[in-house]
N, CA, C and O atoms as CSV, one atom per row, in Angstrom:
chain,resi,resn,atom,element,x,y,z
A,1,UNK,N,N,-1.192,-6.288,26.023
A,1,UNK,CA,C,-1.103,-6.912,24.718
A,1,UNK,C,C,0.238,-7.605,24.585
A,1,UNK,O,O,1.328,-7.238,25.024
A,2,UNK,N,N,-0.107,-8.798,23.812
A,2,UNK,CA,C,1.451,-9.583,23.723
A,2,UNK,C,C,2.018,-9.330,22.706
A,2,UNK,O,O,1.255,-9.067,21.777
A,3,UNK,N,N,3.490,-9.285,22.395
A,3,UNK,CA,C,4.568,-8.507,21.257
A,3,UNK,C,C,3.895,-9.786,19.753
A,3,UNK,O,O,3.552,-9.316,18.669
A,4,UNK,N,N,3.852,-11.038,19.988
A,4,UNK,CA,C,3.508,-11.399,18.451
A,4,UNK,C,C,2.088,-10.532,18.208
A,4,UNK,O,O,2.185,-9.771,17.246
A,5,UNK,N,N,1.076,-10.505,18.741
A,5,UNK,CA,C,0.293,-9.661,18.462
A,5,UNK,C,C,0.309,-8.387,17.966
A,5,UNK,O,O,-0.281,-8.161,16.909
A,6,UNK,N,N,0.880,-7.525,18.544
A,6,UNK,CA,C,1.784,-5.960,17.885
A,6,UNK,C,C,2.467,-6.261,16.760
A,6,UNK,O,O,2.279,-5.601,15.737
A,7,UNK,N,N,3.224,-7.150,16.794
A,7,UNK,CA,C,3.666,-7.627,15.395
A,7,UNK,C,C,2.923,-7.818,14.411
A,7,UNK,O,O,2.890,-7.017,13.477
A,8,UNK,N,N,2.022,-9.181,14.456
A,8,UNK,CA,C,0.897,-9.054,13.711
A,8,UNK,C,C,0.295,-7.960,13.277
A,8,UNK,O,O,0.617,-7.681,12.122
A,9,UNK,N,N,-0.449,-7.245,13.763
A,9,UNK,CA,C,-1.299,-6.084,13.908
A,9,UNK,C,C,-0.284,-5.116,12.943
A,9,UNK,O,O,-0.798,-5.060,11.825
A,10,UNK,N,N,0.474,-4.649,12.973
A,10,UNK,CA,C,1.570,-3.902,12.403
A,10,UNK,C,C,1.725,-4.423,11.045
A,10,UNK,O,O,1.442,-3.670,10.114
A,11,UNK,N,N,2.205,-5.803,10.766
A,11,UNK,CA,C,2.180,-6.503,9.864
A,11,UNK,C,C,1.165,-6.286,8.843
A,11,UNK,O,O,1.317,-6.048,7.645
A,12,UNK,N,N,0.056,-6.416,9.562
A,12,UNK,CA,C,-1.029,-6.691,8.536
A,12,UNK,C,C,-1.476,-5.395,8.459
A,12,UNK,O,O,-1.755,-5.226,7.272
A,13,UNK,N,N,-1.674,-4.494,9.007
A,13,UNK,CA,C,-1.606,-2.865,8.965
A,13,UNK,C,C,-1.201,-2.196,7.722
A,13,UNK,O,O,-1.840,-1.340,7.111
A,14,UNK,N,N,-0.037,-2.705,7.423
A,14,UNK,CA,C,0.750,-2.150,6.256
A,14,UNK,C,C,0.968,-2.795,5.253
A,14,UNK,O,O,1.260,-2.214,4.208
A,15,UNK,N,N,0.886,-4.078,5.319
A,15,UNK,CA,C,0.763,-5.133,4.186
A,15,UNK,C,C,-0.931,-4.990,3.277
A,15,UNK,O,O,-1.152,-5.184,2.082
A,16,UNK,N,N,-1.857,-4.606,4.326
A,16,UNK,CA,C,-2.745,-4.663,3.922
A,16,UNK,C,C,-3.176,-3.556,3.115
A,16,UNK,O,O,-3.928,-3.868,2.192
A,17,UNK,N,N,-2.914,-2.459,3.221
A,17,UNK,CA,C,-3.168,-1.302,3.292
A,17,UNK,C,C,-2.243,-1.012,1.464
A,17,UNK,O,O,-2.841,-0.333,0.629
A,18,UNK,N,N,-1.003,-1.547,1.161
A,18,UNK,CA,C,0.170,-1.621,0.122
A,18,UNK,C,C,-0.646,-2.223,-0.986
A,18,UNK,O,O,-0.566,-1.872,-2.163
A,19,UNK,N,N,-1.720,-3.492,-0.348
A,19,UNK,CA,C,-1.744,-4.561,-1.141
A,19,UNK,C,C,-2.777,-4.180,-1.774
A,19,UNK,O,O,-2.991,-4.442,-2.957
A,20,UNK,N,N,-3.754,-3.307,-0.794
A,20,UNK,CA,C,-5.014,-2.969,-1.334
A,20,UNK,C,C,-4.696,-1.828,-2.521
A,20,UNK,O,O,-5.116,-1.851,-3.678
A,21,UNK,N,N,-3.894,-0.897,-1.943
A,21,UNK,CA,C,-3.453,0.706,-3.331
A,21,UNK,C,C,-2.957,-0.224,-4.282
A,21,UNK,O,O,-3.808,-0.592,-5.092
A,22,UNK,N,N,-1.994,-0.637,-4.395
A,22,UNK,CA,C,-1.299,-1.900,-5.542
A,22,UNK,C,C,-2.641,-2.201,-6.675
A,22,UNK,O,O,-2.717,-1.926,-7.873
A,23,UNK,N,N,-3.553,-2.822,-5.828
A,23,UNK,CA,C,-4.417,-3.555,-6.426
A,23,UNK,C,C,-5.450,-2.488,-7.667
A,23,UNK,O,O,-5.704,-2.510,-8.871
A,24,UNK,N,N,-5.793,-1.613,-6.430
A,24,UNK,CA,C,-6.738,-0.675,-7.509
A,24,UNK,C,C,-5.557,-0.040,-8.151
A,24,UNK,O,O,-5.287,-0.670,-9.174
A,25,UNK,N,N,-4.865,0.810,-7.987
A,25,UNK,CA,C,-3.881,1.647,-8.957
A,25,UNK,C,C,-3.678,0.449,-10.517
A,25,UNK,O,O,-3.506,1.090,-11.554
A,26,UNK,N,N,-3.688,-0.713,-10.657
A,26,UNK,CA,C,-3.057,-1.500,-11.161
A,26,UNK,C,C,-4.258,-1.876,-12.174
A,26,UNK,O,O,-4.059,-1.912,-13.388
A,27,UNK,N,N,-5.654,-2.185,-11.537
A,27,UNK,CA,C,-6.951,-2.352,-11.900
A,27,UNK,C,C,-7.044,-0.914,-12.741
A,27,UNK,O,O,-7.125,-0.953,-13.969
A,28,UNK,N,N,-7.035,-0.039,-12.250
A,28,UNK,CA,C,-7.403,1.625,-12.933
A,28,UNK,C,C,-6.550,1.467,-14.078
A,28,UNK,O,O,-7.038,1.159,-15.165
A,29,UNK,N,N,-5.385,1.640,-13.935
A,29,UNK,CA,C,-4.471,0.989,-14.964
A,29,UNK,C,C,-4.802,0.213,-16.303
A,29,UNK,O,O,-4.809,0.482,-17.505
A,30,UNK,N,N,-5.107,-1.013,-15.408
A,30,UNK,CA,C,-5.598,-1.989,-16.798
A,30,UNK,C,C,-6.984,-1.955,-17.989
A,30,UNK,O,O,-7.074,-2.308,-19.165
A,31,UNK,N,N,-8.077,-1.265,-16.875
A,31,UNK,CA,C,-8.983,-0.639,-17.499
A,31,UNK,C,C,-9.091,0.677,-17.871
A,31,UNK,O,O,-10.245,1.093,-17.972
A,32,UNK,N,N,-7.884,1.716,-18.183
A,32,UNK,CA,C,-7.900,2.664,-18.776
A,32,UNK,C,C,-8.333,3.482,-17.940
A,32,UNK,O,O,-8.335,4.382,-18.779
A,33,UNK,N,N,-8.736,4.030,-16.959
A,33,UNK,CA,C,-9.329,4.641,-16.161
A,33,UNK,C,C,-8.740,5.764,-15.814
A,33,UNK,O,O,-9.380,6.763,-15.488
A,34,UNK,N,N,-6.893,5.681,-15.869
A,34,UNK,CA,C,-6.125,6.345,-15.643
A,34,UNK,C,C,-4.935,6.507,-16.719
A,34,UNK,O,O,-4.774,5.562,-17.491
A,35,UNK,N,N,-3.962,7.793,-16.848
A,35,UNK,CA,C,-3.402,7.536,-18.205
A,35,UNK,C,C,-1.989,7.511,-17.453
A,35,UNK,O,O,-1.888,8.329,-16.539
A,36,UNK,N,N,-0.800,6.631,-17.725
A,36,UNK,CA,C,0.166,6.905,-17.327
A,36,UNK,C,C,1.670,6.525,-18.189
A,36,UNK,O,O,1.951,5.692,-19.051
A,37,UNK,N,N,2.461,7.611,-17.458
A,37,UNK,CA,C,3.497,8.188,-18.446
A,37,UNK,C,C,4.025,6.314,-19.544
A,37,UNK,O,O,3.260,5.351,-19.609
A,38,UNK,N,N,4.876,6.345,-19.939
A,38,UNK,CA,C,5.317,5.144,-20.782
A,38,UNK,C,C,6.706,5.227,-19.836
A,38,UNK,O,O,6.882,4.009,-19.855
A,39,UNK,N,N,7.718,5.670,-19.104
A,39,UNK,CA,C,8.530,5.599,-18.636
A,39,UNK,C,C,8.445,4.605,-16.881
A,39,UNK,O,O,9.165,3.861,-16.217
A,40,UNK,N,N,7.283,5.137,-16.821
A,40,UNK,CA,C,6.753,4.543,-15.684
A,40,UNK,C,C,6.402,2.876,-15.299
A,40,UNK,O,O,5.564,2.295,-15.988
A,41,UNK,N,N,6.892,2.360,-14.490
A,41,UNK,CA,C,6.410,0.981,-14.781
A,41,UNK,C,C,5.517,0.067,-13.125
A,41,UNK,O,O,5.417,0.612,-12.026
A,42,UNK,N,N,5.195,-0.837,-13.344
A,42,UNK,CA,C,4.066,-1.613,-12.378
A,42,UNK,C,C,5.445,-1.344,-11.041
A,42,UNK,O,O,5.257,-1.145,-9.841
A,43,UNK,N,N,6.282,-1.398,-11.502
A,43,UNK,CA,C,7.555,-1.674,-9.933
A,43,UNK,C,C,7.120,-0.048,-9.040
A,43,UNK,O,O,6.530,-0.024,-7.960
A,44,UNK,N,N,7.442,0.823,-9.578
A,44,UNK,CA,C,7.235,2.246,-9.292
A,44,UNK,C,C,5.516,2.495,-8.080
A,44,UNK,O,O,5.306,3.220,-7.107
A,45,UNK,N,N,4.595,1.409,-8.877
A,45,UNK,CA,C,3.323,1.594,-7.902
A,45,UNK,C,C,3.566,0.986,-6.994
A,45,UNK,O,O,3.458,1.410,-5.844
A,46,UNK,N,N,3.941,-0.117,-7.304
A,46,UNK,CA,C,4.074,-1.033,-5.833
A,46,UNK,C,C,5.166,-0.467,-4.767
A,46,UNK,O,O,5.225,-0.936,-3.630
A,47,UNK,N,N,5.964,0.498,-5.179
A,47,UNK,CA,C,6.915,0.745,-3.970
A,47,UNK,C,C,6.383,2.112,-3.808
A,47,UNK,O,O,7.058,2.730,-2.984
A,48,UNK,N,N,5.403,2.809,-4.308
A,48,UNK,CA,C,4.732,3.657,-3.427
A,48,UNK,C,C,3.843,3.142,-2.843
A,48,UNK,O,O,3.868,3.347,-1.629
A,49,UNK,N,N,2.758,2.327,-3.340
A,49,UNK,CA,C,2.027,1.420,-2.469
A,49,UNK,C,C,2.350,1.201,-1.566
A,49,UNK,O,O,1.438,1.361,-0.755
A,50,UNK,N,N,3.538,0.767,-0.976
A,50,UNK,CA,C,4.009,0.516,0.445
A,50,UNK,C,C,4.319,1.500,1.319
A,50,UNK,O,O,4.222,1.315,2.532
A,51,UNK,N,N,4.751,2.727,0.760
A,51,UNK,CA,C,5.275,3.758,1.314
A,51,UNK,C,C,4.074,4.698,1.882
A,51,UNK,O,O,4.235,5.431,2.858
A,52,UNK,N,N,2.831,4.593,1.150
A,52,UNK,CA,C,1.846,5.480,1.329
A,52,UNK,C,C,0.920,4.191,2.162
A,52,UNK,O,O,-0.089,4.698,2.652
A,53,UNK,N,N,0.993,2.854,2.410
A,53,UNK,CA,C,0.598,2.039,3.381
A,53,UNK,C,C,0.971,2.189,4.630
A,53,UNK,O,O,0.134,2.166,5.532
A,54,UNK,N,N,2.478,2.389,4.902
A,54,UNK,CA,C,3.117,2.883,5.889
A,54,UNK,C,C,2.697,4.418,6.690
A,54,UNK,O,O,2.581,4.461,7.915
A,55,UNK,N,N,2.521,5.473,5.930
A,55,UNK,CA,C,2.202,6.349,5.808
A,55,UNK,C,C,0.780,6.439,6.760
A,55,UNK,O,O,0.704,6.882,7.906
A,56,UNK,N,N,-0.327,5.872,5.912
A,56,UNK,CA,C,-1.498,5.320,6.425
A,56,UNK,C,C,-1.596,5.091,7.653
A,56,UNK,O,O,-2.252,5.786,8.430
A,57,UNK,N,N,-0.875,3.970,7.988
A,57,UNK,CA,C,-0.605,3.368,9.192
A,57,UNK,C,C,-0.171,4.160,10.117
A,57,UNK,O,O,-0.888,4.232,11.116
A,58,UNK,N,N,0.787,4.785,10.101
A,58,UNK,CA,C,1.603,5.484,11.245
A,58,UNK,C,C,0.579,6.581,12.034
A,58,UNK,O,O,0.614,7.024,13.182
A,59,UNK,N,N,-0.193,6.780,11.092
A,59,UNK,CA,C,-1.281,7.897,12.409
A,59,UNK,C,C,-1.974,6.910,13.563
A,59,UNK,O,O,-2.127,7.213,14.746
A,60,UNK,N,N,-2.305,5.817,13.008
A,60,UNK,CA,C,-3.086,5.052,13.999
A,60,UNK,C,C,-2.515,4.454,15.000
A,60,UNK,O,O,-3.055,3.959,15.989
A,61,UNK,N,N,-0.815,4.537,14.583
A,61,UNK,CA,C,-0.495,3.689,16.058
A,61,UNK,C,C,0.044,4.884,16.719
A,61,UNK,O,O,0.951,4.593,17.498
A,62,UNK,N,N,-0.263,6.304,16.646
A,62,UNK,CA,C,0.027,7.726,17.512
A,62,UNK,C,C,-0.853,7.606,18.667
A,62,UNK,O,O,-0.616,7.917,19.834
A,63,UNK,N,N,-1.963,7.079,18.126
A,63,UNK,CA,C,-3.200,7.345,19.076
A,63,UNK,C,C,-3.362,6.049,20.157
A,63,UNK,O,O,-4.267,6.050,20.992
């Protein structure tokens, strides 16, 4: 395999994965679905979003 490829693949691994939790957490959110604190704000999901994308990711490139 060639390194822009691993790159890629990696890239979109975790981008994808951030963009997708972001999206529903944010959707649940807007339609009430979920109740959350008033201290809390949209910045807070998105930087777990990434962290738990990462997260995600890292088992699959063990194997």
């Amino acid at each position: 395999m060639s390194k822009p490829f691993i790159v890629n693949l990696l890239l979109c691994l975790a981008l994808g994965n951030s963009v997708g939790i972001t999206s529903i957490v944010l959707t649940a959110k807007k339609l009430k679905w979920v109740q959350v604190p008033d201290d809390i704000n949209n910045q807070y999901f998105i930087g777990v979003s990434f962290l738990s994308g990462i997260c995600f990711t890292m088992p699959l490139l063990v194997f």
